[in-house]
C-alpha positions, 0 to 999 in steps of 0.5 A: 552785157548781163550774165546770168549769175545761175549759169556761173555757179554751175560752171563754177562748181563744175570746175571745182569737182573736176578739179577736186577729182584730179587732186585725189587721183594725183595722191592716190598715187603719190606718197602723202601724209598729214605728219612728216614723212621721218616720224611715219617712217619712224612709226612704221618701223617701230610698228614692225617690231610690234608686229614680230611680237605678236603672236604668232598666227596663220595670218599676222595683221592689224586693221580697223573696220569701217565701224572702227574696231580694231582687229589683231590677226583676224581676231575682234579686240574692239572699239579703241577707247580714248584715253588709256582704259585698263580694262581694254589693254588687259584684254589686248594684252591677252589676245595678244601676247603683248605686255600692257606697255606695249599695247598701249604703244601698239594702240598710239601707234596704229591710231598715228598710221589711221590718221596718215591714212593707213588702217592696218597692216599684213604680213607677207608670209614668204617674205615677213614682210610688213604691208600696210594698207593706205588710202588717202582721204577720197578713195573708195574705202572697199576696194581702192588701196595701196600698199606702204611697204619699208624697203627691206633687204628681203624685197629684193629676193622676191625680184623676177618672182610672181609676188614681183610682178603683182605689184607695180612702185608708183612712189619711193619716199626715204625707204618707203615704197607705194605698191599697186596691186597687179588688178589694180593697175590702171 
């Protein structure tokens, strides 16, 4: 019996899409980094106390765009540089109220978060809390996010309320929780 090798490809490769489909959605949903889960953890924490340094803003957050500038409270700082470039933390520290130290702490730790799949983070203005914007590699980078929030003593206030019922907890790791959107939900 002959087979005919084209078909086997094709099958082949089918396979391997709907496979490697299955597998993003599965982590979508599912807490994953590429470093050990205590040293994110860690990283966030000390990420938070950064975040209460700032100055304070009608909105206080970090992100980077798609371009890969870095935004503080909705305000351009710029493309982060390799290295430690004076110039750039000089400019940080000012739109930002951080000592130079610190922006350069800032800047290692929310280049650590972008390589575990979180590019920015909001404040919850009722609640000061920190959520951090994840999406792991192979979601829609528009408008397929997730939120890594450290669970906080505040969290609990916000139970039986608006805010509560607008996000759904796919995922707990140590005092990590992954949130879904409410319009997100499947």
């Amino acid at each position: 019996m002959k087979y005919n090798c084209s078909h086997i490809r094709i099958c082949s490769a089918l396979l391997f899409v709907v496979v490697s489909n299955s597998c993003v959605f599965a982590q979508s949903d599912r807490i994953v980094f590429r470093e050990p889960l205590s040293a994110v953890h860690d990283s966030i924490v000390a990420m938070n106390g950064l975040m209460n340094k700032l100055a304070e803003s009608e909105e206080k957050n970090y992100f980077f765009d798609k371009h890969e500038f870095l935004f503080i409270n909705n305000r351009k700082v710029g493309l982060v540089p390799k290295g430690d470039n004076i110039s750039f933390l000089g400019l940080m520290a000012v739109q930002t109220d951080l000592s130079q130290r610190e922006c350069r702490k800032f800047l290692a730790l929310s280049t650590f978060l972008k390589r575990n799949f979180m590019n920015g983070c909001l404040r919850h203005d009722r609640y000061g809390v920190y959520f951090y914007i994840y999406q792991p590699t192979g979601t829609n980078q528009n408008n397929d996010f997730r939120y890594i929030v450290l669970y906080d003593e505040r969290l609990i206030s916000m139970t039986g309320t608006d805010e509560a019922e607008s996000f759904t907890v796919l995922d707990r790791q140590k005092n990590l929780l992954l949130l879904l959107p409410a319009d997100k939900k499947k």
